[in-house]
N, C-alpha and C positions, 0 to 999 in steps of 0.2 A: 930407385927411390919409391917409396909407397907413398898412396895418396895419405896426405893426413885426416881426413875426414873417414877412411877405414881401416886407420891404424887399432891393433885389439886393445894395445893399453890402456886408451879411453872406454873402452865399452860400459854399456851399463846390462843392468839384470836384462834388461828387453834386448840383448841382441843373438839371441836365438830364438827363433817364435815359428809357432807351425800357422799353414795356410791351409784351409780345402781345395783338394782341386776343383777347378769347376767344371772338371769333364766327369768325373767319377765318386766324388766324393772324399778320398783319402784326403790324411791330414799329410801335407809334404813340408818338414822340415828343412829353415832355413837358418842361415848365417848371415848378419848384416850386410857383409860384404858381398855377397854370392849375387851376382846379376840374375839369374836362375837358375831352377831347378826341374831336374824331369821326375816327375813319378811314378813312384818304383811300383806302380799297382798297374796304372793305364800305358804310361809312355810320356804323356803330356807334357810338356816344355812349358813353363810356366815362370813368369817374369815377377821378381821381387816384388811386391807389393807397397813396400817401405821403403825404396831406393829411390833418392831425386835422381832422374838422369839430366838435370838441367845444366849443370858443371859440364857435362861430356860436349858443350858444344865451343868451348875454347878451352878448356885442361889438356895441358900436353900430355897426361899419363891416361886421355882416354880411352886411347886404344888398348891399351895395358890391362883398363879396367871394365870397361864393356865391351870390346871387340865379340865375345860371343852372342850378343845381345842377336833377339828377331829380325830381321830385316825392318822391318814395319815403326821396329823403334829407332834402331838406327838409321833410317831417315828422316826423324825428327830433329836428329842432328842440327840438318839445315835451318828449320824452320826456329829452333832454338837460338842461333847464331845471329838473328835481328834484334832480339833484345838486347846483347853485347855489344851492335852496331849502335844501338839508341843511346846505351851510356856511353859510348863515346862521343856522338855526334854532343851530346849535351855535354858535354867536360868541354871540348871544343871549344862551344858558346860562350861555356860560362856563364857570363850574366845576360848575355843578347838574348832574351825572352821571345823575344818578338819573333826571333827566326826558331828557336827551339820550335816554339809554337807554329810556324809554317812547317816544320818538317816535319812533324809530329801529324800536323794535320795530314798531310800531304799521303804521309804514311798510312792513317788512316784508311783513305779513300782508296789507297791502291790495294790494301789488303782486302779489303770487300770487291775492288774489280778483279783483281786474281782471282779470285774464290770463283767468279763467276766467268772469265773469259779466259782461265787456265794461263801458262806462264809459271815461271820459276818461282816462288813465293822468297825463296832466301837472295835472290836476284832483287829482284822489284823490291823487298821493304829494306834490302839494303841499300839501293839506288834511292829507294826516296826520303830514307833520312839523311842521306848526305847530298843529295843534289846539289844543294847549295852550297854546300862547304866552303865552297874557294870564293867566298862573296869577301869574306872581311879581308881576306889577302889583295883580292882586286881592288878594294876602296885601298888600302892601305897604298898600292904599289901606283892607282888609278886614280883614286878621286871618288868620293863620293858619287860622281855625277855621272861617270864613266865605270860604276864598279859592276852593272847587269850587266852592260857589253863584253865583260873581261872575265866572268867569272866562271864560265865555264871553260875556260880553258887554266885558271887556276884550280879548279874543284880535283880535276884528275892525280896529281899528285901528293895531296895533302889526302886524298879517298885515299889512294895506294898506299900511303906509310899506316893511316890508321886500318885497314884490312889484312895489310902483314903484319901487324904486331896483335891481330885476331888469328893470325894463321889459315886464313882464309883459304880454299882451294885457288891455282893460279887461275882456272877458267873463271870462276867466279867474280873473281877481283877482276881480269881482264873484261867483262861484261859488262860489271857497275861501273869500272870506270868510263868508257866507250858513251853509258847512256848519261852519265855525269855530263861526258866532255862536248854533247850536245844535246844536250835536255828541250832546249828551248829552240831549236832549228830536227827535227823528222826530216831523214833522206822521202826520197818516195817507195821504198821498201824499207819498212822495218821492221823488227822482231816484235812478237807477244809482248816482253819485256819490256820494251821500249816504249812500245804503245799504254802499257799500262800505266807507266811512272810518266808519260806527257800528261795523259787524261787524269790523274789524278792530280799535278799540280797546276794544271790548269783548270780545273772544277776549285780549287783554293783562292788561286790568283782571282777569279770570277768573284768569290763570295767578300776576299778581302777589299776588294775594290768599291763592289756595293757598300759594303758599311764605311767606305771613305767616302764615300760620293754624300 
């Protein structure tokens, strides 16, 4: 099956268009389709200019469609795959504002601690917009009143089904869930990972609390 977004019978007049290289100068003709092109003057390997790869990070035909890509891009991969975590963590929700808005922050803070104390970036901002996940199943199963005591050990399941229907790597998913399934209790050793998504939703829990008090 070919992707539909570069099937030719849509095309318009702009889907052939030339680029300069930026090693050499030639003008290297492309195809909308074409993840790249090397130039037939220099050598140079040179990445579509016009191509979203943002699709490539849950499209099953990705592989299909940029497997030849740079490594450098195809690493984005991962990094891409937090945005698809964030809409579902929000379909989830639905209307529950209050928590979209915790995970969101949450998220926030962890992508700027990653950035700075290294750790898995598609780890950590997927671990911290679902941290919570299993909070409305634990009211639900628990009680309002008992649902912080229970939810993490509801989050890990309901993480797992929304991460496999992202097709998620198995180590991946096996990581988020682990830091899910005890966010709020740190062994005395634990991963970058871990460390990141505690420290961030506890710098939230701090802030949300000041403005209750």
């Amino acid at each position: 099956m070919q992707c539909p977004g570069q099937d030719s019978r849509f095309w318009g007049l702009d889907a052939i268009f030339e680029v300069a290289c930026p090693q050499c100068g030639k003008e290297v003709e492309f195809f909308k389709d074409e993840p790249t092109r090397a130039c037939k003057q220099c050598g140079l390997k040179i990445v579509n200019p016009k191509m979203d790869f943002g699709c490539a990070s849950y499209c099953q035909f990705a592989e299909q469609c940029v497997g030849d890509l740079p490594a450098e891009i195809l690493a984005q991969r991962k990094d891409l795959f937090k945005d698809r975590v964030a809409v579902e963590m929000k379909r989830y929700f639905q209307y529950d504002f209050k928590r979209i808005g915790h995970a969101t922050k949450v998220a926030r803070y962890a992508e700027r601690i990653v950035k700075q104390e290294g750790g898995d970036p598609a780890v950590v901002l997927s671990a911290a917009y679902l941290h919570d996940i299993g909070i409305a199943e634990a009211e639900r199963k628990h009680g309002s009143a008992e649902a912080h005591d229970h939810h993490e050990q509801e989050g890990p399941p309901i993480a797992r089904q929304i991460l496999g229907r992202l097709k998620a790597p198995e180590a991946l998913l096996d990581e988020v869930c682990a830091i899910i399934g005890r966010h709020h209790h740190p062994r005395q050793e634990e991963t970058v990972n871990f460390k990141v998504v505690y420290d961030a939703d506890l710098i939230v829990n701090l802030e949300e609390r000041q403005k209750e008090a």
